[in-house]
KEDOTOR-483334 format. One record per residue (C-alpha): x, y, z. Coordinates in steps of 0.5 Angstrom, whole numbers. Layout:
<sites>
<X: X&Y: Y&Z: Z>
...
</sites>
This chain:
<sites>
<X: 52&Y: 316&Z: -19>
<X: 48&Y: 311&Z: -14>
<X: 50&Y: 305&Z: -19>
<X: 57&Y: 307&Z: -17>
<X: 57&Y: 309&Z: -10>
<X: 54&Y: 302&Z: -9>
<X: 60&Y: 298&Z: -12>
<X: 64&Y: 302&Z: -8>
<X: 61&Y: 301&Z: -2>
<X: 61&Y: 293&Z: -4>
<X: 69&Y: 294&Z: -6>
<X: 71&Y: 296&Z: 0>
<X: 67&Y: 291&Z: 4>
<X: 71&Y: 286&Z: 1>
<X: 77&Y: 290&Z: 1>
<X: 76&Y: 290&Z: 10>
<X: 74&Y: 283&Z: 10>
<X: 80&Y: 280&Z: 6>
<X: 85&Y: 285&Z: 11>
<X: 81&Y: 283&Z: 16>
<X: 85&Y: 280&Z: 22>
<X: 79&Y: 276&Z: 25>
<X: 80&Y: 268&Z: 26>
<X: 74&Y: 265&Z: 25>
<X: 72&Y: 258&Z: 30>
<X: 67&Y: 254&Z: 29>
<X: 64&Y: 247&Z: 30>
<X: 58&Y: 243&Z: 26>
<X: 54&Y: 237&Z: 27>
<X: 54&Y: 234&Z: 20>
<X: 48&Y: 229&Z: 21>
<X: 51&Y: 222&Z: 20>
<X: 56&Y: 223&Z: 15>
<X: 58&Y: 217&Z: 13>
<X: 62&Y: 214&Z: 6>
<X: 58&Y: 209&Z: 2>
<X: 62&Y: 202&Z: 4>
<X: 59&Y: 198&Z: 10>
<X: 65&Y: 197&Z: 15>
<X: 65&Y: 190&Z: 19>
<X: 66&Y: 193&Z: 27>
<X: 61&Y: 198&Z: 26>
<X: 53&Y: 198&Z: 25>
<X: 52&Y: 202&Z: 19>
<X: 50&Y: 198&Z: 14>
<X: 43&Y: 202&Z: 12>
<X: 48&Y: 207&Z: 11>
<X: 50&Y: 203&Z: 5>
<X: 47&Y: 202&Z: -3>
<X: 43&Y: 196&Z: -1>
<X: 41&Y: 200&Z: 6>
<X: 35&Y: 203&Z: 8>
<X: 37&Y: 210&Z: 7>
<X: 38&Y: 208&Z: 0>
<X: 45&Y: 211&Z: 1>
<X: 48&Y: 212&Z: -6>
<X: 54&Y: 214&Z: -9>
<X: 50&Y: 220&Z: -12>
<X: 48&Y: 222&Z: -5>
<X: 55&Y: 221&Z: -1>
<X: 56&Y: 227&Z: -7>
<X: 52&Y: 231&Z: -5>
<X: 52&Y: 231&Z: 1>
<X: 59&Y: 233&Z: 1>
<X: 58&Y: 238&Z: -4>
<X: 52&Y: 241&Z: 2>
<X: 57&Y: 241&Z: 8>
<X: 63&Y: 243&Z: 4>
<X: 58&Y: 249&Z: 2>
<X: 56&Y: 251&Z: 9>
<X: 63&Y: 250&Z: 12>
<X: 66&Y: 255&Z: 7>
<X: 60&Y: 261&Z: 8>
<X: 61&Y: 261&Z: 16>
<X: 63&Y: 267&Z: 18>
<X: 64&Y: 270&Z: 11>
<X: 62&Y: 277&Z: 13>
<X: 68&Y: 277&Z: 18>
<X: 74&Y: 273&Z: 14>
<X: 73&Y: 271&Z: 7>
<X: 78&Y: 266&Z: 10>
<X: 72&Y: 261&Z: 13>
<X: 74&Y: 257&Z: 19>
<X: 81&Y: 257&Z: 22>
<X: 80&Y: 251&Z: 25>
<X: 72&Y: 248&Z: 26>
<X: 70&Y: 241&Z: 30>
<X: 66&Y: 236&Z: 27>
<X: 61&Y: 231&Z: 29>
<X: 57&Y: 225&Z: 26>
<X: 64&Y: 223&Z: 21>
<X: 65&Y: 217&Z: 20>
<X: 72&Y: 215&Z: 19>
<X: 78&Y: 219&Z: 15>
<X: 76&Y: 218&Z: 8>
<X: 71&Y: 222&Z: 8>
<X: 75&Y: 228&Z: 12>
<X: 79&Y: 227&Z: 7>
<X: 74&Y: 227&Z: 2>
<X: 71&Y: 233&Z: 4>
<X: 77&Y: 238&Z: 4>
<X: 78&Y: 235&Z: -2>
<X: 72&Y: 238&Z: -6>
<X: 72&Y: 245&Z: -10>
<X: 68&Y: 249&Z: -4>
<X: 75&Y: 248&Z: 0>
<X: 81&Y: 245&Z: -3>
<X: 84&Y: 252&Z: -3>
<X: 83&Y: 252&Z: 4>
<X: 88&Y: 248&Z: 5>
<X: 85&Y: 244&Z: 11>
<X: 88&Y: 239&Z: 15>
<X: 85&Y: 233&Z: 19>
<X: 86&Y: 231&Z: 26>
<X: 82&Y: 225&Z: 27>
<X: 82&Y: 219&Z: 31>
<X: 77&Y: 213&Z: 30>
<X: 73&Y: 211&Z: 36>
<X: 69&Y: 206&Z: 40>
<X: 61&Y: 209&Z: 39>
<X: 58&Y: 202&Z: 35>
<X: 55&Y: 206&Z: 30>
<X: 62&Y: 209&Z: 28>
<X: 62&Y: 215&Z: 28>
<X: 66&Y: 220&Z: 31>
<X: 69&Y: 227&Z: 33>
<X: 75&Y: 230&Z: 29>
<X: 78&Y: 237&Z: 28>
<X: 80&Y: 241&Z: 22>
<X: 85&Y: 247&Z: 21>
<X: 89&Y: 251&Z: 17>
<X: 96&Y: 250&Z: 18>
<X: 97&Y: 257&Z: 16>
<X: 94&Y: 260&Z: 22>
<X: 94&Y: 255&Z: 27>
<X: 100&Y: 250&Z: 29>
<X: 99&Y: 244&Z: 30>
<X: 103&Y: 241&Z: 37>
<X: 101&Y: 235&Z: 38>
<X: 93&Y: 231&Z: 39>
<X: 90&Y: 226&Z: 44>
<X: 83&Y: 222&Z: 45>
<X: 80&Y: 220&Z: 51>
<X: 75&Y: 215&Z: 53>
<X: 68&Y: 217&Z: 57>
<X: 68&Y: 211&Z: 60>
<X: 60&Y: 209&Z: 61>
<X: 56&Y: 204&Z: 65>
<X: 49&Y: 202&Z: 63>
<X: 44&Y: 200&Z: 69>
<X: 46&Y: 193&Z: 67>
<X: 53&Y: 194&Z: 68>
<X: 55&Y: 193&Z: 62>
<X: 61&Y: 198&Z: 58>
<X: 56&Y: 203&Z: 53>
<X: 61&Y: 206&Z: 48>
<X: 60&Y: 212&Z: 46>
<X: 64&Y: 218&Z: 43>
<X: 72&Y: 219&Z: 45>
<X: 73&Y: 226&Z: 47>
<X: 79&Y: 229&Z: 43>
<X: 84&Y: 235&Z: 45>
<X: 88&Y: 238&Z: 40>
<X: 94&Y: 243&Z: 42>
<X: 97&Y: 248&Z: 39>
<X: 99&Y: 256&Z: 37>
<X: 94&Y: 261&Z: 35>
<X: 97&Y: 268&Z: 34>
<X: 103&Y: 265&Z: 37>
<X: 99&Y: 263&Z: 43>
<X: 98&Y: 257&Z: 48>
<X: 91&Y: 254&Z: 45>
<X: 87&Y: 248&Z: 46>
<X: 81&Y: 245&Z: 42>
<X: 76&Y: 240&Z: 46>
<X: 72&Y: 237&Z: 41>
<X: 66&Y: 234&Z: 44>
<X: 59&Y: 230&Z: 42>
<X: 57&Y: 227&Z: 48>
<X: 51&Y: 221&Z: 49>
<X: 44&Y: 222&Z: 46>
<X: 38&Y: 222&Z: 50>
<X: 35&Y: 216&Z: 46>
<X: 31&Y: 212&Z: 52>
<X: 30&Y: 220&Z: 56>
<X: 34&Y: 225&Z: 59>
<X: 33&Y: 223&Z: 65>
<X: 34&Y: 215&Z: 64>
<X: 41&Y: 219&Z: 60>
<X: 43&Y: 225&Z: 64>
<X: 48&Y: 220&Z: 68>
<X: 52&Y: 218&Z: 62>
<X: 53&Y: 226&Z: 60>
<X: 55&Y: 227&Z: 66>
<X: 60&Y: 222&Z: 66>
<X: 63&Y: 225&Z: 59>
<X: 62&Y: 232&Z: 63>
<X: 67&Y: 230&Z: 68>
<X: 72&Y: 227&Z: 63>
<X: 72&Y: 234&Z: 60>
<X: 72&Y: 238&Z: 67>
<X: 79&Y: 233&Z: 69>
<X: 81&Y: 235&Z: 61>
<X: 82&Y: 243&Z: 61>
<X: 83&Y: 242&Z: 70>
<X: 90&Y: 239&Z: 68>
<X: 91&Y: 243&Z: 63>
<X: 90&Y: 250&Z: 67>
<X: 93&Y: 246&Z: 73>
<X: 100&Y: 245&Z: 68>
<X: 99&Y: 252&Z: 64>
<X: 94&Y: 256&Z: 67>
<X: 95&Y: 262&Z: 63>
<X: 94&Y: 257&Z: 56>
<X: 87&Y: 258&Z: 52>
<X: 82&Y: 253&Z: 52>
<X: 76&Y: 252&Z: 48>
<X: 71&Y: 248&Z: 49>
<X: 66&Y: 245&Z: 43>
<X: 61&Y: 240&Z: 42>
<X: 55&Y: 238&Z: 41>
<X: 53&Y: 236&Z: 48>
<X: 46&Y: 232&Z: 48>
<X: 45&Y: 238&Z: 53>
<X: 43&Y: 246&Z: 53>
<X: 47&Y: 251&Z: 58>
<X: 44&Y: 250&Z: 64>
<X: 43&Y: 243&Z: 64>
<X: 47&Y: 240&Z: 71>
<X: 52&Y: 236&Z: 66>
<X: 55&Y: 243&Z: 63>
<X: 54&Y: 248&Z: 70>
<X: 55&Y: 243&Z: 76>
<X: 60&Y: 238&Z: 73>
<X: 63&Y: 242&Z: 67>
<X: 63&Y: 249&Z: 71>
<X: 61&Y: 253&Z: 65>
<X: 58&Y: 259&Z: 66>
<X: 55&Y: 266&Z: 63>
<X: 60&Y: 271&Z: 64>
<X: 56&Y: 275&Z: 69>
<X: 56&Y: 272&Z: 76>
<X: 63&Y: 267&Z: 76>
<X: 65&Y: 263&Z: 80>
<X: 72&Y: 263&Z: 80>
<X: 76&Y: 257&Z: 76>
<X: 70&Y: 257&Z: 72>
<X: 70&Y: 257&Z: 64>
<X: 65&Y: 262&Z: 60>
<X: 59&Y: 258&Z: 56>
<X: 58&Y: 263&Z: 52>
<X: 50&Y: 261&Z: 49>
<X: 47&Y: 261&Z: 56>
<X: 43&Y: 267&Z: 54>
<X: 41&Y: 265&Z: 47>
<X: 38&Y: 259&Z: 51>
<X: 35&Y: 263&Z: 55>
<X: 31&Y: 266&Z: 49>
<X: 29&Y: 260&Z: 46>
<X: 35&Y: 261&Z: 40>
<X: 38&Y: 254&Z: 40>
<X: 42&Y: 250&Z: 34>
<X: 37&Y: 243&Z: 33>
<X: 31&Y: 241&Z: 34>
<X: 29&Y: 234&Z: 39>
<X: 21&Y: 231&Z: 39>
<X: 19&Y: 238&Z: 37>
<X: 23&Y: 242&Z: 43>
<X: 29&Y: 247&Z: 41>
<X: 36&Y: 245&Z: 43>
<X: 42&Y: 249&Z: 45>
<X: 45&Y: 242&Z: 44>
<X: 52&Y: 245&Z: 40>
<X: 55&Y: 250&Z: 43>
<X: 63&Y: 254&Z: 44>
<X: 66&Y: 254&Z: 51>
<X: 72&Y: 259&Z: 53>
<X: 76&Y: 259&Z: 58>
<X: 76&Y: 267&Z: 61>
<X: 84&Y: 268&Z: 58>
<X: 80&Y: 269&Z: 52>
<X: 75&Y: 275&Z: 55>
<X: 80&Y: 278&Z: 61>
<X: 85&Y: 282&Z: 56>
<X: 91&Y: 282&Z: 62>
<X: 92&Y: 275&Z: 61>
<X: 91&Y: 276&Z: 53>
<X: 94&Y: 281&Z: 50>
<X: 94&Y: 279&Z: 42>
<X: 87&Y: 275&Z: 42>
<X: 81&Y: 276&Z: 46>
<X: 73&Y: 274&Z: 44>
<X: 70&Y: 279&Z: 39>
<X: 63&Y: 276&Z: 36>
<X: 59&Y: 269&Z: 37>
<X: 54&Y: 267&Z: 34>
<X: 49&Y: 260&Z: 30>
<X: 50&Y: 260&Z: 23>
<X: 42&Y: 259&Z: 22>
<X: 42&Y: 262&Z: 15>
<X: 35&Y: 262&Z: 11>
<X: 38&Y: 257&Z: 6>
<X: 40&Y: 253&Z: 13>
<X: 32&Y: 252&Z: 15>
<X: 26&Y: 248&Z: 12>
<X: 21&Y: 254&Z: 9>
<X: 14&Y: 248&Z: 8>
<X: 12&Y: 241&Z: 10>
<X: 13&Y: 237&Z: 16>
<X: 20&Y: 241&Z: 19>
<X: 17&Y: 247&Z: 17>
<X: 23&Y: 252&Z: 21>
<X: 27&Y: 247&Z: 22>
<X: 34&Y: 246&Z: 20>
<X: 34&Y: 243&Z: 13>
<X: 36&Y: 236&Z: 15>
<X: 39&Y: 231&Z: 10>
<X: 35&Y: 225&Z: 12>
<X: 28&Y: 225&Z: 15>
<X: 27&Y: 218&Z: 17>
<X: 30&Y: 213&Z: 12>
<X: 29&Y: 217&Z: 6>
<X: 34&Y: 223&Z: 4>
<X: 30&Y: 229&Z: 4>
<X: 37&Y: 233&Z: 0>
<X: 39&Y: 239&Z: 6>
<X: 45&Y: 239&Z: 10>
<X: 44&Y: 238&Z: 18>
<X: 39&Y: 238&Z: 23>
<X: 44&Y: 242&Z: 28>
<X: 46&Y: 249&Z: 26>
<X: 53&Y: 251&Z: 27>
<X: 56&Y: 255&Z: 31>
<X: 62&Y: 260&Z: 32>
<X: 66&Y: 265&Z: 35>
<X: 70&Y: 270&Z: 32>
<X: 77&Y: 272&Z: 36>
<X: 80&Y: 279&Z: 34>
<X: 87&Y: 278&Z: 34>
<X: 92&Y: 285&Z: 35>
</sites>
């Protein structure tokens, strides 16, 4: 009898899932997914056969296999579905977007890609994937972050890109982000965030200024936690308690705040990845079919380096030049949107 009560309790577990009308959004940081071909405008040579990270067809394989796995595990306890539609960091160019939606783990995804090449000199860039069967793809922009170095010299960096559509039959706007490292310091750095902040800010400012009661969603890895100037002073994103007005919803403060983050720097934890919502997606007068319903980091056991050096740390795939077999040194994080 208890054998049965516990199929029957797993059967309609998944009977709830598949009918469940949650959509899942998400963004993940893959760490430096690069394919396996040196590329002549761009520095990424080690990532190649001959390169220091001895960087192989074989490894290419598997790292596709590690992230593709991933991708398709999130949010599996609300949607069998996966992500509707996730933003990716550290790719480097279309093929391997392709390449990745291709593999096994999520060709019956059936995901499209939004992609544009960008400016960074080690040639990596943002990009967006989605299902079309849950989201309508209207149209796509990149912006440039113009930044200066304490030379005067232009410093590339990573474009921003926006991608517009309809979500539930609703306005909505993704903003995908990877924002300048500290590499030489966050203080000697905080002024090229702000810069990529400011840029971010003037996005969704025109956007709500044309359409004031679209969705937007804001999500990247942002080189800086919640309460950083770049993300509360520049971008205006805040906890949902205590608001100013016109300010957006930066829902991971609090996870911040106790000590939770998605990767670690010089042996600090970071909240450096996070969701940012616009307040339409919290107040159910603007939002009537679509609201926030969950939030979280994907941090499974599997996700986490359980001996050695990294130990509780997120199971990367490099450490150093030598390829250590695990998936990411960021958590992803998602958002579960209940739909009506």
């Amino acid at each position: 009898m208890k054998k049965n009560h516990k199929f029957f309790l797993l059967i309609t577990f998944v009977i709830n899932i598949s009918l469940s009308k949650d959509l899942i959004i998400s963004f993940y940081n893959v760490e430096n997914l690069f394919d396996i071909y040196d590329s002549e405008d761009t520095n990424d040579y080690e990532f190649t056969p001959r390169g220091s990270k001895n960087y192989t067809q074989l490894v290419y394989n598997e790292r596709l296999e590690n992230i593709s796995s991933v991708i398709r595990k999130i949010g599996n306890n609300h949607s069998v579905d996966g992500p509707a539609v996730i933003g990716l960091a550290e790719i480097e160019n279309r093929i391997v977007l392709k390449d990745l939606i291709s593999h096994p783990n999520l060709i019956d995804k059936n995901y499209s890609v939004v992609h544009y090449d960008s400016p960074d000199t080690r040639g990596i860039d943002v990009a967006l994937l989605y299902q079309s069967s849950k989201f309508e793809f209207v149209e796509s922009k990149k912006f440039k972050v113009e930044l200066i170095d304490q030379n005067g010299l232009k410093k590339n960096t990573r474009d921003i890109l926006l991608v517009s559509g309809k979500l539930n039959n609703e306005n909505i706007h993704f903003i995908v982000n990877h924002w300048p490292s500290r590499s030489g310091g966050k203080s000697r750095t905080i002024g090229f965030r702000k810069k990529a902040a400011l840029t971010a800010y003037n996005i969704t400012d025109s956007i709500l200024a044309d359409s004031p009661k679209d969705h937007i969603i804001i999500m990247g890895d942002f080189n800086d936690n919640p309460t950083d100037e770049s993300l509360t002073k520049i971008l205006k994103a805040f906890p949902l308690k205590n608001q100013p007005k016109q300010s957006l919803v930066n829902l991971y403060v609090n996870k911040h705040k106790k000590g939770i983050g998605t990767n670690v720097y010089r042996g600090e934890w970071n909240l450096f990845d996070q969701i940012i919502i616009s307040k339409s997606l919290i107040s159910t007068k603007r939002s009537k079919n679509m609201k926030i319903k969950k939030f979280g980091i994907y941090n499974k056991p599997y996700l986490i380096h359980q001996t050695g050096k990294y130990k509780s740390y997120p199971y990367r795939a490099f450490g150093g030049h030598n390829y250590i077999g695990g998936y990411s040194d960021h958590f992803p994080v998602y958002i579960i949107l209940e739909i009506k």
